[in-house]
ZAMARFI-940659 format. One record per residue: residue in three letters; x negated, y negated, z of N, C-alpha, C in turn. Coordinates in steps of 0.1 Angstrom, whole numbers, padded with zeros to 4 digits, always signed. Atoms other than C-alpha are relative to their C-alpha. Last residue first. Layout:
% ZAMARFI-940659
AlaXYZXYZXYZ...
This chain:
% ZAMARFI-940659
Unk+0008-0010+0004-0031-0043+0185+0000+0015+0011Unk-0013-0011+0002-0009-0063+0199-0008+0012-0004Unk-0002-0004-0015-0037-0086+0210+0012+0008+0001Unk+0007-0018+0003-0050-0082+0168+0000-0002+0017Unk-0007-0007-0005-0018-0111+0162-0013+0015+0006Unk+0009-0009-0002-0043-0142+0151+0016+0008+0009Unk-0010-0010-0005-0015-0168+0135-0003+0015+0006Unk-0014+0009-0006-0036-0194+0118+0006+0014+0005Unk-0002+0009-0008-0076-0181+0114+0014-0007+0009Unk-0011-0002-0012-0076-0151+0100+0002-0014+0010Unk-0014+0004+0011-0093-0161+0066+0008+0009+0011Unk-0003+0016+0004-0125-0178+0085+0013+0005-0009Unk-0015+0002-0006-0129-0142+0099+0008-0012+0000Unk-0009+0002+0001-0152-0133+0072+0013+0000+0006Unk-0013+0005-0009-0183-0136+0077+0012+0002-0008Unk-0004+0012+0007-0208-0112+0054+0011-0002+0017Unk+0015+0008+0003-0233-0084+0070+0008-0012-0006Unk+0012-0007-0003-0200-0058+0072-0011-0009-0012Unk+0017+0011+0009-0167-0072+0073-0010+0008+0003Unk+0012-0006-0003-0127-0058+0078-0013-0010-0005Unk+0009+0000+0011-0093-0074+0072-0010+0004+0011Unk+0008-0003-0011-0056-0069+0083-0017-0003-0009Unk+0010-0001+0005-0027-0085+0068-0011+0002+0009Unk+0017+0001-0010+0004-0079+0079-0008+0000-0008Unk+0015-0001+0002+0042-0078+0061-0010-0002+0010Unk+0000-0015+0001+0075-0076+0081-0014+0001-0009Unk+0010-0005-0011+0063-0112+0091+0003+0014-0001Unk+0012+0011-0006+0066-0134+0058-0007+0003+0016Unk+0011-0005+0001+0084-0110+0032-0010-0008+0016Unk+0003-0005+0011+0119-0121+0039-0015+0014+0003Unk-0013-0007+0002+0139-0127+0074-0003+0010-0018Unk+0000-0012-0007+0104-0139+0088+0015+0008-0006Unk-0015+0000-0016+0103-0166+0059-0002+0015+0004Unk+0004+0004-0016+0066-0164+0045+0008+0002+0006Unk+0017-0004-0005+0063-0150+0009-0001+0003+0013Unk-0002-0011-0001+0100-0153-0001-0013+0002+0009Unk-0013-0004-0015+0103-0188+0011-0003+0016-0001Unk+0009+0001-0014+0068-0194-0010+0008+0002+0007Unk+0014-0013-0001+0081-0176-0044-0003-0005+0012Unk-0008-0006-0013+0114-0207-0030-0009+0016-0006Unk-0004+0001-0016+0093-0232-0039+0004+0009+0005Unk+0009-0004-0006+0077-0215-0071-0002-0002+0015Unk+0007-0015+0001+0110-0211-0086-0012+0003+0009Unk-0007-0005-0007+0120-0248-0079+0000+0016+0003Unk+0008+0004-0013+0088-0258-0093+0009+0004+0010Unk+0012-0014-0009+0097-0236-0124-0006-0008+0009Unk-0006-0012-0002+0134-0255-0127-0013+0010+0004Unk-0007-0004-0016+0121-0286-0122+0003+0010-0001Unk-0011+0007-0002+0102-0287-0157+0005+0002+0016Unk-0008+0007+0014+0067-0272-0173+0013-0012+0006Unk-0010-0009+0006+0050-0263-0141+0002-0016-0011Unk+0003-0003+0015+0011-0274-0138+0014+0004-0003Unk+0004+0014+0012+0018-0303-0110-0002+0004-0012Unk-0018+0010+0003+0042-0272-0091-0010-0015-0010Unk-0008-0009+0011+0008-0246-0093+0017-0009-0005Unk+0008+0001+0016-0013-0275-0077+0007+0014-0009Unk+0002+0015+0008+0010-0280-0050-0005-0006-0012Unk-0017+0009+0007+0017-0251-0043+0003-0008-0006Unk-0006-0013+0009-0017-0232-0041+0015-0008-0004Unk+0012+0003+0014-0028-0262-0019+0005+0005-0010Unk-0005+0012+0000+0003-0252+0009-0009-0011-0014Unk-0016+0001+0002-0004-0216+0008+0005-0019-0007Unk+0000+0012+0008-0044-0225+0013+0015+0000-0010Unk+0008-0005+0020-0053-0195+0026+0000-0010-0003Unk+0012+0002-0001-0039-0200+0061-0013-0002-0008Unk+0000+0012-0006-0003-0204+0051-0021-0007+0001Unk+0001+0010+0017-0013-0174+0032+0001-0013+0004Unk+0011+0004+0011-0024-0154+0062-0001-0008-0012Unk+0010+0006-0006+0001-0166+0087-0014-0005-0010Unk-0002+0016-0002+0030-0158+0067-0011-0003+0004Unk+0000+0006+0009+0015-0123+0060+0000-0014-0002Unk-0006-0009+0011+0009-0113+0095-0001-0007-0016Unk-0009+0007-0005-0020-0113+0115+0014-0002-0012Unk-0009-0003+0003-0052-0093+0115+0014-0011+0005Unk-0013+0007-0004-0085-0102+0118+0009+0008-0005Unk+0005+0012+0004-0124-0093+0109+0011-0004+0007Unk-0009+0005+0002-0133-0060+0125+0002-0012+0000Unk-0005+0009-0008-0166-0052+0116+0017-0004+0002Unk+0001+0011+0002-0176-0022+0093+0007-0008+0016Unk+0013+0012+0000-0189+0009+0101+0004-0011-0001Unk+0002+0000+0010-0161+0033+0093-0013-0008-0003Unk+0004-0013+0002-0149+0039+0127-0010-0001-0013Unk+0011-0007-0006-0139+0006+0125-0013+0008+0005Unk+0011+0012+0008-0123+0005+0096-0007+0001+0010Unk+0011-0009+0013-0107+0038+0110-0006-0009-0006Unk+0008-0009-0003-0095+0023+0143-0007+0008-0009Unk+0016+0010-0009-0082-0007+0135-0010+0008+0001Unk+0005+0012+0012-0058+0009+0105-0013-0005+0008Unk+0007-0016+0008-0047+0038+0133-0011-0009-0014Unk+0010-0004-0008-0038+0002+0151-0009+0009-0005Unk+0010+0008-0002-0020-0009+0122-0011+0001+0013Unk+0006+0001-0019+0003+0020+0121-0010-0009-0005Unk+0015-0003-0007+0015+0015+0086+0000-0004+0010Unk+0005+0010-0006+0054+0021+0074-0014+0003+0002Unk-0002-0001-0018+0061+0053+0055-0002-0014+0003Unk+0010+0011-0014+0072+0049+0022+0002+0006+0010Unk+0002-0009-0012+0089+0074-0011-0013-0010+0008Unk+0018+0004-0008+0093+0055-0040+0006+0005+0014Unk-0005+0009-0011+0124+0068-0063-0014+0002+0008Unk-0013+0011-0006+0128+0088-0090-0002-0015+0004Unk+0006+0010+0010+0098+0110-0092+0007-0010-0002Unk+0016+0001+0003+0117+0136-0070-0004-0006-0016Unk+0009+0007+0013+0152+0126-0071-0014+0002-0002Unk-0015+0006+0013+0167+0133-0034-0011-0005-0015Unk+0007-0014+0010+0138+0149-0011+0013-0002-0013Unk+0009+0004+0011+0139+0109+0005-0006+0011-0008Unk+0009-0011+0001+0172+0107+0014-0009+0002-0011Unk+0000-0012-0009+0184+0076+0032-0009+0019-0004Unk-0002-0016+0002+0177+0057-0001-0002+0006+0014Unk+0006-0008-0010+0172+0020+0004+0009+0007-0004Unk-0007-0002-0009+0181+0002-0032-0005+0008+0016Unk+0001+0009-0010+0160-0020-0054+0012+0003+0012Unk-0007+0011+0007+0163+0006-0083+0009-0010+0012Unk-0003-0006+0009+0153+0035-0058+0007-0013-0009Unk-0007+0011+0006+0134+0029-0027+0006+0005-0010Unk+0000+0001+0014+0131+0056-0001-0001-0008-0006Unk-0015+0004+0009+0125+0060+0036-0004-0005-0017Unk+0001-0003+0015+0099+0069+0063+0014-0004-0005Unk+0001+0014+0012+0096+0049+0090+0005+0005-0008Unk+0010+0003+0005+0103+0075+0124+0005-0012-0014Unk-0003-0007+0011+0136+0092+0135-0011-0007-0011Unk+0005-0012+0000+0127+0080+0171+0005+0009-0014Unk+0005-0001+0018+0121+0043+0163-0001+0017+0000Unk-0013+0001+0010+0144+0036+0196-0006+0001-0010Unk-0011-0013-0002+0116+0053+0218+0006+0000-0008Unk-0016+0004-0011+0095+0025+0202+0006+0012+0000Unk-0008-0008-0002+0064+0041+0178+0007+0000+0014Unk+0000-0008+0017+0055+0015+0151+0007+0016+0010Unk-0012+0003+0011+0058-0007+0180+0001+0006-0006Unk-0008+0002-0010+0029+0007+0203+0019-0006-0004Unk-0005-0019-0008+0011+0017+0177+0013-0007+0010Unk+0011-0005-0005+0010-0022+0153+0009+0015+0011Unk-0003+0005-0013+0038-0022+0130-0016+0004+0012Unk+0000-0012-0009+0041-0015+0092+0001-0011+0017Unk-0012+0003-0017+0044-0039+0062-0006+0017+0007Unk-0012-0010+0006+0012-0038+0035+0010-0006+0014Unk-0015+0006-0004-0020-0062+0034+0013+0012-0001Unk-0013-0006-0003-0051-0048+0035+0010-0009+0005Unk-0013+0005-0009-0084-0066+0032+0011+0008-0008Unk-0009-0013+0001-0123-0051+0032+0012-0008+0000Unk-0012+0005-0006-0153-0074+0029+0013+0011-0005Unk-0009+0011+0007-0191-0074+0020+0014+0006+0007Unk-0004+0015-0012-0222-0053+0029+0016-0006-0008Unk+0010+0008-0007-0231-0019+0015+0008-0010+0008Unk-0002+0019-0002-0204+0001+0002-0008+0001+0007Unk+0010+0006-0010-0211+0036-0001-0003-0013+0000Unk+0009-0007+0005-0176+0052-0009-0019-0008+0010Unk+0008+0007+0000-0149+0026+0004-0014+0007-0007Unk-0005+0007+0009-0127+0049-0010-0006-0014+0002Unk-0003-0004+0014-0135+0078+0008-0003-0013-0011Unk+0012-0002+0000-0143+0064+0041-0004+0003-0016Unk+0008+0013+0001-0110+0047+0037-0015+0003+0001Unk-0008+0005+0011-0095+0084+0034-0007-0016-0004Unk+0009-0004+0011-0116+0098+0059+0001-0004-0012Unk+0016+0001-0001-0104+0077+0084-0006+0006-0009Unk+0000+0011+0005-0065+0082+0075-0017-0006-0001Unk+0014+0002+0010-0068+0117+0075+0001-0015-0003Unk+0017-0009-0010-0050+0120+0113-0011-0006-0013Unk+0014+0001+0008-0022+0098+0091-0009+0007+0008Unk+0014+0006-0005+0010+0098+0114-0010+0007-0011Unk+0014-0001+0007+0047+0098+0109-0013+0001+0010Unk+0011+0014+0012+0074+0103+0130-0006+0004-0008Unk+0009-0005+0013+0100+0125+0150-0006-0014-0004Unk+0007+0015+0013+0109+0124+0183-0009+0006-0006Unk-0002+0008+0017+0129+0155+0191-0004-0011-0005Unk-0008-0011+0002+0122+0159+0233+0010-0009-0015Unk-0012-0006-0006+0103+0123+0238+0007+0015-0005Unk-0016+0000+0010+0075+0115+0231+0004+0006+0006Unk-0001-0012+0016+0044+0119+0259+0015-0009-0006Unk-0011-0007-0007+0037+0083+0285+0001+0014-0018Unk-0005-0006-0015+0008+0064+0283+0008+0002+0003Unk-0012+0006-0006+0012+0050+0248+0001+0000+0014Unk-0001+0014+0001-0027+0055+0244+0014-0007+0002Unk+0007+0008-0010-0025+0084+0257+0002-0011-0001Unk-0002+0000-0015-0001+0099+0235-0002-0010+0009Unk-0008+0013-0005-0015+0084+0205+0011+0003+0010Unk+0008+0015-0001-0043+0106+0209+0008-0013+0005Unk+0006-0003-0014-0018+0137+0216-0009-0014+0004Unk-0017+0004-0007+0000+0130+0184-0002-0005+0014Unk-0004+0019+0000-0038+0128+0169+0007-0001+0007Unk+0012+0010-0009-0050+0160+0185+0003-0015-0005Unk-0005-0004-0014-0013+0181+0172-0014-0013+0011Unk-0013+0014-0006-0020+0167+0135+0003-0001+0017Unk+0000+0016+0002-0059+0180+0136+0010-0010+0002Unk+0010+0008-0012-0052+0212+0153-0003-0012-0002Unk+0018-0005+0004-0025+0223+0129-0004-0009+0008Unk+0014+0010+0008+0010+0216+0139-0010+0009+0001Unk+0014+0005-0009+0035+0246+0145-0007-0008-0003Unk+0011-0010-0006+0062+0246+0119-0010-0004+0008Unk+0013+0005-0015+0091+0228+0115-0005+0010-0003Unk+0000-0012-0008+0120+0228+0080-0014-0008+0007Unk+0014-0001-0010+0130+0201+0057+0001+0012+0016Unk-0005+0006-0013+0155+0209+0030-0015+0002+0011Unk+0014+0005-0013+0148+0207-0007+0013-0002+0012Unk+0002+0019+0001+0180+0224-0028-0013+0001+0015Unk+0013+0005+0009+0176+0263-0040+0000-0017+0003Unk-0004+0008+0012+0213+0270-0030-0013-0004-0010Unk-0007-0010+0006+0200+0291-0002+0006-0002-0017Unk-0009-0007-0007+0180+0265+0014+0011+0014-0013Unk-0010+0000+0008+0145+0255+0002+0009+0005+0007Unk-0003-0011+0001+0118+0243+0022+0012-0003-0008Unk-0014+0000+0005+0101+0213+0032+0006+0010-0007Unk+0002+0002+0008+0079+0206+0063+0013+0003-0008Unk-0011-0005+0013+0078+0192+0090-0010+0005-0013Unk+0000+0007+0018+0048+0197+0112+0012+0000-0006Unk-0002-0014+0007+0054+0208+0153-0002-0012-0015Unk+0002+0004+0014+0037+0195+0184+0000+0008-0015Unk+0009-0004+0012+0049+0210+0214+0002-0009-0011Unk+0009+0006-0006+0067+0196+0247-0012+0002-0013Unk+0008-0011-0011+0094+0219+0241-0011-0004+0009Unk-0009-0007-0005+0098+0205+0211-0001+0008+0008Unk-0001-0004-0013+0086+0171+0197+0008+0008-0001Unk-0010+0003-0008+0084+0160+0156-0005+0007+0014Unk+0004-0008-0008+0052+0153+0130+0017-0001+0008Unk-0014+0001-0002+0057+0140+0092-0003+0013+0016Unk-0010-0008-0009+0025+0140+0077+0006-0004+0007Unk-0001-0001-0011+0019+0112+0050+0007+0012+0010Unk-0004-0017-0003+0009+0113+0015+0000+0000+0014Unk+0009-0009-0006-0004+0073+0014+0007+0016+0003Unk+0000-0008+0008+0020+0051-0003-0008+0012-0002Unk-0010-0001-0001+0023+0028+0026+0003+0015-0007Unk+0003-0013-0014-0017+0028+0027+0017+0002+0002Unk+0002-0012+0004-0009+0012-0008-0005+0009+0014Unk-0005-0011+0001+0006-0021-0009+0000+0017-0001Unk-0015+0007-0002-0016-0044-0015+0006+0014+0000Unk-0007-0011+0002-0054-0030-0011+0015-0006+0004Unk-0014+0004+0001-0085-0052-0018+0013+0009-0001Unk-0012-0011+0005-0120-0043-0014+0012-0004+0001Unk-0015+0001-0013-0147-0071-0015+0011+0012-0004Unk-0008+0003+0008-0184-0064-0027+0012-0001+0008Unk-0004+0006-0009-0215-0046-0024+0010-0006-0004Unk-0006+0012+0003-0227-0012-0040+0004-0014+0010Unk-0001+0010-0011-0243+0017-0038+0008-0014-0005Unk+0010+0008-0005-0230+0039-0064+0001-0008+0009Unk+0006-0010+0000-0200+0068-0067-0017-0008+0002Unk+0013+0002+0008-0172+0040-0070-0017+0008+0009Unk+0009+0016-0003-0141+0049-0059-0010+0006-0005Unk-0002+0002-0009-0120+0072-0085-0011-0010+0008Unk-0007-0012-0001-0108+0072-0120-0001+0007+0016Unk+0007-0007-0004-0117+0035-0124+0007+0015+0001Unk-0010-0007-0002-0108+0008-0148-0006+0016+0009Unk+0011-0008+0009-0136-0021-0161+0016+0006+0015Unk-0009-0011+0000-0128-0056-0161-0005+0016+0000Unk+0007-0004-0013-0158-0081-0164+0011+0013+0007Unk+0015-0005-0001-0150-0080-0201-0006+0002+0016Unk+0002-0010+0003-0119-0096-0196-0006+0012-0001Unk+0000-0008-0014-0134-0126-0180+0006+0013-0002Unk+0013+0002-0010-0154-0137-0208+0005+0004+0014Unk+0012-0008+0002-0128-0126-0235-0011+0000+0014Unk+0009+0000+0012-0100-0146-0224-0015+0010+0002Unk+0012+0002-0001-0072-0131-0200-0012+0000-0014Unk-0007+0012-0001-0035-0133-0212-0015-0004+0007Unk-0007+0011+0005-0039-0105-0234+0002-0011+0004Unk+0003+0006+0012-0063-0084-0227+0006-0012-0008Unk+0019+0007-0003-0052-0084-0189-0007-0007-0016Unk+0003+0011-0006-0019-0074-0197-0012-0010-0001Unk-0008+0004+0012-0025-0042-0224+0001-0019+0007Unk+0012+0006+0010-0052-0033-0197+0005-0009-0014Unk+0012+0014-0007-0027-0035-0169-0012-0004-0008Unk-0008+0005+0000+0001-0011-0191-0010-0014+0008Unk-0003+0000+0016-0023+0013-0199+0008-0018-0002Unk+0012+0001+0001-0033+0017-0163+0000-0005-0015Unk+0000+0010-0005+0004+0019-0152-0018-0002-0004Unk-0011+0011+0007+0007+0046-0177-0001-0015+0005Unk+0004+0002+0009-0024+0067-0162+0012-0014-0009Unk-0010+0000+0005-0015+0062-0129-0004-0003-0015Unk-0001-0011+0001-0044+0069-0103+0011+0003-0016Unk-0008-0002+0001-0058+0030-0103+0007+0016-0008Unk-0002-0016-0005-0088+0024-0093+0013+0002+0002Unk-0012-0003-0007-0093-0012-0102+0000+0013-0003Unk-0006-0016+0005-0129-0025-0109+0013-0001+0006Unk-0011+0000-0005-0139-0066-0114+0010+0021-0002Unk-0017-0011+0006-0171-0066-0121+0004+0004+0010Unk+0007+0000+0011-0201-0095-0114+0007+0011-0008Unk+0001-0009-0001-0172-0112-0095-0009+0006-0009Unk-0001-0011+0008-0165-0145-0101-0012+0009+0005Unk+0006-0010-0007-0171-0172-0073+0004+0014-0008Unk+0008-0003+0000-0169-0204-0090-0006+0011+0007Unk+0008-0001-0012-0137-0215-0074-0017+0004-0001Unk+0001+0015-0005-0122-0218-0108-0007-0002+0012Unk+0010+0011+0007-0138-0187-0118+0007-0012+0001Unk+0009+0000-0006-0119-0173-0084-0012-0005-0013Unk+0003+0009-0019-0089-0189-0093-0012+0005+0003Unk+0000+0010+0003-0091-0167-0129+0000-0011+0013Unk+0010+0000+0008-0098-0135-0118+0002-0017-0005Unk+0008+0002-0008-0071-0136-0090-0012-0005-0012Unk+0002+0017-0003-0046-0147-0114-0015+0000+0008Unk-0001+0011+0005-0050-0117-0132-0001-0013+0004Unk+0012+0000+0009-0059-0090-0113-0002-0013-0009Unk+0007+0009-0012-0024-0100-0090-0015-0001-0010Unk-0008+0010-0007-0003-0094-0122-0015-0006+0007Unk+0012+0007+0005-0020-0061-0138+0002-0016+0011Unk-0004+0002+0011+0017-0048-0132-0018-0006-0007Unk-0016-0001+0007+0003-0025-0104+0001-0002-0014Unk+0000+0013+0004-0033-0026-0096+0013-0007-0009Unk-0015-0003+0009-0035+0004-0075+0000-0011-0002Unk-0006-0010-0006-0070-0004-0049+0016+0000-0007Unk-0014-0001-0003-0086-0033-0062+0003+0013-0004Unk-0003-0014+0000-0125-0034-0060+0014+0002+0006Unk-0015+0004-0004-0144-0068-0065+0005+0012-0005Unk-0013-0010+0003-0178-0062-0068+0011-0006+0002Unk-0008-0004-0007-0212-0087-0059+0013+0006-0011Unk-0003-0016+0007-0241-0092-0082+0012+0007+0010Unk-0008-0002+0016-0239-0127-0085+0003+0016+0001Unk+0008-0004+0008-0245-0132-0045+0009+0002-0011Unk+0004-0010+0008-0228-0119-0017-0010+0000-0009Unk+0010-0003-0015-0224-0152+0007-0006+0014-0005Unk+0011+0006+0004-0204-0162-0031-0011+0005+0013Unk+0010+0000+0012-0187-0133-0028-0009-0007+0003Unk+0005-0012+0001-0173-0139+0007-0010+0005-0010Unk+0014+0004-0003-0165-0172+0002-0011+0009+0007Unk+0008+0003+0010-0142-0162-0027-0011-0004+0012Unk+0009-0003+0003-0123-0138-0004-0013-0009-0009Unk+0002-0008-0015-0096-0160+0015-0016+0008-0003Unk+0000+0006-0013-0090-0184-0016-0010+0008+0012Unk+0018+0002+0004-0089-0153-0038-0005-0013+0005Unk+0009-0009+0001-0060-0138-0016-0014-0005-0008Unk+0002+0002-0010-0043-0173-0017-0009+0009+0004Unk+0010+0018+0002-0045-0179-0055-0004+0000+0014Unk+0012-0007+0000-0029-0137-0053-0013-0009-0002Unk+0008-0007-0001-0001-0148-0034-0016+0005-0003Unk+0002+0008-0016+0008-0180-0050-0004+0013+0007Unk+0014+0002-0005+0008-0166-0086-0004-0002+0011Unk+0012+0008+0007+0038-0148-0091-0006-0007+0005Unk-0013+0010-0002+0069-0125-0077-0006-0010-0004Unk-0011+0004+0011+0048-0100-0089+0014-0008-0002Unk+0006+0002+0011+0017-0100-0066+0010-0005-0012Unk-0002+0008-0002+0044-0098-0034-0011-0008-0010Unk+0016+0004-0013+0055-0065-0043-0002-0012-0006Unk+0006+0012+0001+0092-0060-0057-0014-0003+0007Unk+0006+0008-0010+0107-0026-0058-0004-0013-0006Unk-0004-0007-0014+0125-0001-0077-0004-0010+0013Unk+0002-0011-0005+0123-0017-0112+0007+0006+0013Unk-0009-0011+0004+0145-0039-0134-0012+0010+0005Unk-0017-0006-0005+0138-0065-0110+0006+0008-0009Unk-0010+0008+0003+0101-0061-0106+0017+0001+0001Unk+0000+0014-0006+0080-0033-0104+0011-0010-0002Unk-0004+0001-0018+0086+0004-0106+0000-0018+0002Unk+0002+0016-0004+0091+0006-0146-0001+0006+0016Unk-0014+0010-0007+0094+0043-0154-0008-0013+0008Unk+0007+0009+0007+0057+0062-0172+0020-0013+0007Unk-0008+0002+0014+0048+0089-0150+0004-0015-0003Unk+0010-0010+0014+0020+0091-0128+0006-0001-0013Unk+0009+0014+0001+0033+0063-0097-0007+0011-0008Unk-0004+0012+0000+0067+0085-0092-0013-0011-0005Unk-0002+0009-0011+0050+0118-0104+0006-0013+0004Unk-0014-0003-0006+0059+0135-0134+0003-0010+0010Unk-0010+0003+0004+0031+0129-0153+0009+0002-0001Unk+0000+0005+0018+0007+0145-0133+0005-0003-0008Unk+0007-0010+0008+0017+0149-0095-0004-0006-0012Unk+0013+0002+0010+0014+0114-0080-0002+0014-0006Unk+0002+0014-0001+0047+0104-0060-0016-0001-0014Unk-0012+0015+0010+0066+0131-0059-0002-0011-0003Unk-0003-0002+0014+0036+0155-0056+0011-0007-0007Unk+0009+0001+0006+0020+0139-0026+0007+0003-0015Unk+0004+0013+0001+0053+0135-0009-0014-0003-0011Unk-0010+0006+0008+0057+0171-0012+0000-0018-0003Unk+0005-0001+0013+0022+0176+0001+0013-0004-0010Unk+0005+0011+0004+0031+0150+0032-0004+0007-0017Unk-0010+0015+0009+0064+0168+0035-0014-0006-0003Unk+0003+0013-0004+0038+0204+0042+0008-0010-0007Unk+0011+0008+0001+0052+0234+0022+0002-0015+0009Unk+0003+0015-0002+0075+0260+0028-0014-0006-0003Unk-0014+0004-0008+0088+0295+0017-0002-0019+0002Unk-0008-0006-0015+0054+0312+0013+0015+0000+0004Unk+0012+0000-0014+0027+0290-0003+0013+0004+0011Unk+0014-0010+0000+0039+0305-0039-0005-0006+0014Unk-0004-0012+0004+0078+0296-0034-0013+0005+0000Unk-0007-0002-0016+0070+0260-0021+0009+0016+0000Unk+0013-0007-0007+0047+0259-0055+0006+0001+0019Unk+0009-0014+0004+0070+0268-0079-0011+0000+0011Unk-0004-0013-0008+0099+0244-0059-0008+0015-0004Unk+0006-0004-0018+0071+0219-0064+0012+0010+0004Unk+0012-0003-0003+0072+0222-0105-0005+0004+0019Unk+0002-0012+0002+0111+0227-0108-0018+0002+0003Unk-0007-0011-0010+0117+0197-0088-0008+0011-0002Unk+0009-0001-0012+0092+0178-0111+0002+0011+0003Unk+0015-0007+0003+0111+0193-0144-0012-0004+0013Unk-0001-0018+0001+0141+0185-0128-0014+0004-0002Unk-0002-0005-0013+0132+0146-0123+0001+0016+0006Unk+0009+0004-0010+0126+0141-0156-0003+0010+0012Unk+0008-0014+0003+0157+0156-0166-0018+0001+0001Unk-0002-0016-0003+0174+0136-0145-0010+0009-0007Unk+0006+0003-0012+0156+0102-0161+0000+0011+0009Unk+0016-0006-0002+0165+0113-0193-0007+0004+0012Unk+0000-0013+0001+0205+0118-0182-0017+0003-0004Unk-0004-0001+0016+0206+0084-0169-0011+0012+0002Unk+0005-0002+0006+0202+0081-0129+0003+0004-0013Unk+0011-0015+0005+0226+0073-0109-0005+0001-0008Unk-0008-0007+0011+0233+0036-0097-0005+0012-0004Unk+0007+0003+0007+0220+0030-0062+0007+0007-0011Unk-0004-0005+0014+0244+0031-0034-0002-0003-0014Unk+0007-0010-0003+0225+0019+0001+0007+0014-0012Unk-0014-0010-0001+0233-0013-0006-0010+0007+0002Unk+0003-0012+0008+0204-0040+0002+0010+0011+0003
């Protein structure tokens, strides 16, 4: 992956301006600076500006990225594998609750494998912030799903406000999480944030942490047993607990799974990771800077998967497993999923496609151990889909 992405066509700039010009109005009205995780918040989800508000392809290969729903079915045959014996342990009147549902993609196959499996959902919600990308998964879905599963569809504006039971599902999106941005000085805990320099261009600037970021940094102190170092910078989520508290809403009993890349604590913050995760994508390029293009370009942090243990936790539910991607699909029924999606292709050419959709999936040099899959339970089992490659002694 270069790290010289073609420049933007003149709409796309002017796009991008009209963000700029919205967060340099509000990094002028709170003073001079504003918090990176609110910048981050507004590059990524102001109102039809945002990177995941406005209406530019992100998926695929004429977007910015690739997630592992849209490379095709074998993923999301393995994910409904993993949950269908969940449902069924639920009952007819059980949920299914996807968390940003990109191209529609994974919605799709899942809904179908799981009425092959006989474990449909009594509705299938996605909570998806992006009005365009919302438009664009109902246009899908109507179309390549028939009426009877269709209909169990239903689009959310945030989580769901009744009791409920059911499985949650989250690809890609605690990455996409508004993240503070903390560094070391002095011995002190200070906030980036992002400021303007004399020219009017974003530059990041420190200020004192607030009591909340300063008692995490300090949390995961201890727990490294030893302080950062003089200038390490990172990430860290403090609201990451409230945030899954959030969006689990009042779930009753049933099943939680997350998949994204990150690193458990102890990895995620190595001396040598002292300039932290964050970084860009931009028309399938890494971007060094990520106050470049607002709306543009996808703005990531990695996930602490420990901070992940500790707020499901926290949260009530059970911890089910974690281990990485390769493990979990292998363990899904990867090798099933193959074999019966290669006896429906048309010719050699789409079995050869769906051979090497599983190299991407699983090789460690691809998708297959910089991803993780972590999962939660409450009153159902579900550690029967951690079983090949248990990593939660890193944890």
């Amino acid at each position: 992956m270069t790290q010289t992405p073609p420049p933007p066509d003149p709409e796309a700039l002017a796009h991008s301006e009209r963000l700029r010009a919205l967060i340099v109005e509000q990094i002028r009205a709170a003073g001079g600076a504003i918090p990176f995780s609110r910048f981050m918040e507004l590059a990524l989800y102001a109102p039809g500006l945002g990177y995941y508000s406005a209406g530019a392809t992100k998926f695929g290969a004429a977007g910015d990225f690739v997630t592992a729903p849209e490379l095709g079915p074998l993923f999301a045959a393995c994910v409904a594998d993993a949950l269908a014996p969940v449902l069924r342990q639920l009952g007819p009147d059980a949920g299914f609750l996807e968390l940003g549902g990109g191209s529609g993609a994974f919605a799709e196959v899942v809904l179908k494998k799981l009425m092959a499996l006989d474990a449909l959902p009594a509705r299938y919600a996605i909570l998806e912030p992006s009005a365009d990308l919302r438009q664009r998964q109902q246009a899908r879905l109507r179309e390549r799903l028939g009426p009877l599963l269709f209909d169990l569809v239903e689009w959310l504006d945030g989580p769901p406000q009744h009791a409920w039971s059911g499985v949650l599902f989250a690809n890609e999106v605690l990455d996409a999480l508004p993240t503070p941005r903390f560094s070391i000085h002095g011995g002190q805990v200070y906030e980036e944030h992002v400021a303007l320099d004399p020219q009017g261009r974003f530059v990041r600037s420190e200020q004192p942490a607030d009591a909340l970021l300063s008692a995490a940094v300090r949390h995961v102190e201890r727990q490294l047993e030893q302080p950062f170092a003089e200038g390490y910078r990172s990430e860290l989520l403090p609201q990451l607990p409230y945030w899954l508290q959030a969006v689990t809403g009042p779930m009753q009993d049933g099943a939680l799974l997350f998949v994204d890349y990150g690193y458990p604590r102890r990895e995620y913050y190595r001396p040598q990771r002292r300039e932290g995760t964050l970084r860009a994508f931009r028309r399938h390029h890494l971007v060094e800077d990520v106050l470049a293009f607002p709306g543009l370009q996808d703005v990531t942090a990695s996930v602490d998967f420990t901070a992940l243990a500790e707020a499901g936790t926290h949260a009530g539910f059970d911890f089910a497993g974690y281990c990485s991607q390769a493990s979990f699909l292998i363990g899904n029924g990867l090798e099933r999923n193959l074999a019966e999606a290669e006896a429906r292709a048309a010719d050699e050419t789409a079995r050869l496609k769906l051979r090497q959709q599983a190299k991407l999936l699983t090789l460690p040099s691809e998708m297959g151990e910089r991803f993780q899959a972590m999962g939660f339970a409450r009153g159902v089992g579900f550690d029967h889909a951690f079983v090949v490659g248990d990593l939660s002694w890193r944890l």
